[in-house]
N, C-alpha and C positions, 0 to 999 in steps of 0.2 A: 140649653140653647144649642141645635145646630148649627154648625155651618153650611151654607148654601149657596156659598161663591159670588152672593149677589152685590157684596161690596167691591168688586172686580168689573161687572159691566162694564163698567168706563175704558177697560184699555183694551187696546187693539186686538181685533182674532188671533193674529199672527206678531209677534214679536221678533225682534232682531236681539242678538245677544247682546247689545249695548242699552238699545229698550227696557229688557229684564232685568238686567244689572240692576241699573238704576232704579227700576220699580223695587226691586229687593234690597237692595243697600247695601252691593256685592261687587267686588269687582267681576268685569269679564274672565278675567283669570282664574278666578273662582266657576264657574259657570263649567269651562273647559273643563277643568279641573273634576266638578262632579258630572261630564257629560262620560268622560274616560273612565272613570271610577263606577258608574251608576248609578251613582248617588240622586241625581238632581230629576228634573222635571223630564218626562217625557219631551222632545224634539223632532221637527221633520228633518231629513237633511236630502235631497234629491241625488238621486245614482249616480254616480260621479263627478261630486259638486262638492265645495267647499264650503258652501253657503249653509246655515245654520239659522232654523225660525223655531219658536216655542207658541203653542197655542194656547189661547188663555185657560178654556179648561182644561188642558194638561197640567197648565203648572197650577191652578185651583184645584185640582185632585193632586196634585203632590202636596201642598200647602194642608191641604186636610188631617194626612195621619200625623203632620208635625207641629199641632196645634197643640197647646202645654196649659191646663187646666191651673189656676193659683187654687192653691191648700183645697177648701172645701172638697 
């Protein structure tokens, strides 16, 4: 079975880090944390802005390669 992100439709193009948090079951903290490290989802942030949005297929192509197959 693929993934093809389509169980995502439902939430918004653009995310706020409090949005995504809670879709992921993370705090913001966490969020920060993998935005400095690299870890986490691709993100916009505008040129000299503080402001931070996550777009849904971003973080649905991040969410892909961390998919964990049981045994079989």
């Amino acid at each position: 079975m693929t993934h093809d992100g389509s169980q995502f439709d439902d939430l918004p193009a653009l995310m706020s880090p409090l949005t995504l948090a809670k879709v992921l079951d993370v705090s913001t903290k966490t969020l920060e944390r993998w935005r400095i490290a690299g870890t986490g989802p691709a993100f916009f942030q505008p040129e000299g802005s503080r402001l931070v949005r996550y777009g849904r297929d971003e973080v649905v192509a991040w969410l892909g390669p961390t998919r964990v197959k049981n045994g079989n």
